[in-house]
C-alpha positions in Angstrom: 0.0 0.0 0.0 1.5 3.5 -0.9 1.7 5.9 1.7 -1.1 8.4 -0.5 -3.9 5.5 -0.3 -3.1 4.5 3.3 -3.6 8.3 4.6 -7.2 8.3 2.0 -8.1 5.1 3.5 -7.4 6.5 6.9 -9.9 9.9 5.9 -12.4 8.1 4.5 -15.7 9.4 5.1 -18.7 6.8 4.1 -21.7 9.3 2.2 -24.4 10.1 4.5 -27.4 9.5 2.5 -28.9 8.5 -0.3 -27.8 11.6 -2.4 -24.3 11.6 -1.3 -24.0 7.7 -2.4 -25.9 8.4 -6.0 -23.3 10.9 -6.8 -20.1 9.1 -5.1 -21.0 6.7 -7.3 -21.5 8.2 -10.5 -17.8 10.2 -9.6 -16.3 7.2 -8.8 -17.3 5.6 -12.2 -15.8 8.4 -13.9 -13.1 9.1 -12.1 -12.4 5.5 -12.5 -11.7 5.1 -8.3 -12.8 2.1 -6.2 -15.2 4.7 -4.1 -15.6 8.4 -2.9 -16.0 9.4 0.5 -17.3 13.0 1.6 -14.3 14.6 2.4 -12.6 13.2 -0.9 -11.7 16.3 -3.4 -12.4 15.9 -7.1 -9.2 17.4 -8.0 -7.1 15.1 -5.8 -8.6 12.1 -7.5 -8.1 13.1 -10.6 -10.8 15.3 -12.1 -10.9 17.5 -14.8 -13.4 19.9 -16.5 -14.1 17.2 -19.0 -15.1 14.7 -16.1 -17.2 17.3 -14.8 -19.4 17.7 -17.3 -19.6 13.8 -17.7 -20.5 13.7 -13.8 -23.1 16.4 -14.0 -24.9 14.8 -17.2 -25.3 11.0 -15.3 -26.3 13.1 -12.1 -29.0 14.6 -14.6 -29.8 11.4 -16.0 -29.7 9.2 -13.0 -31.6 11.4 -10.9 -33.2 13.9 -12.9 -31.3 17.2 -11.2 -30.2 19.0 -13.6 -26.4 20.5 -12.1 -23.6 22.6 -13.5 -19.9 21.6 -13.6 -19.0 24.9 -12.4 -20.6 23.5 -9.1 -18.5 20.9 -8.6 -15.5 22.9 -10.3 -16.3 25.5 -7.0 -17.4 22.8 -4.5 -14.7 19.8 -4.9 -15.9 18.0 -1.7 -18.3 15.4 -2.2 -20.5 16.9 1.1 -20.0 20.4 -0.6 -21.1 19.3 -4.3 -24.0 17.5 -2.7 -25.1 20.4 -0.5 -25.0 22.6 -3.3 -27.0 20.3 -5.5 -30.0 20.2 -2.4 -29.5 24.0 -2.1 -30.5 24.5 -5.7 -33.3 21.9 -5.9 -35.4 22.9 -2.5 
């Protein structure tokens, strides 16, 4: 085990509900990571703009929200992005 994946395994923070696992899951399918916890940041694990807007269409297809890539671009955090998203959609 590197050092980098032991200190990530060590922060790991599971999602906390149903939202945060829907979209850890669609990151981590493009990301193309074993899982995403709600601390993890998009840039650290690899994201781009272009996986942004990949993330943001199967969030709008898997759950019908419609969300921009700026907002994860500005809100990295998996707890942030998904705050963000229940901000805009109350």
């Amino acid at each position: 085990m590197t050092e980098n994946h032991a200190v990530r395994e060590a922060g790991y923070e599971h999602p906390t509900d149903e939202l945060e696992e829907e979209i850890a899951a669609v990151m981590a399918e493009v990301l193309a990571v074993e899982r995403v916890g709600r601390r993890d940041s998009f840039y650290d694990l690899g994201g781009t703009s272009l996986a942004a807007i990949r993330i943001c269409a199967r969030i709008e297809r898997r759950l019908g929200l419609r969300v921009d890539p700026m907002l994860l671009l500005d809100h990295d955090e998996l707890a942030d992005f998904a705050e963000q998203i229940r901000l805009r959609a109350a």
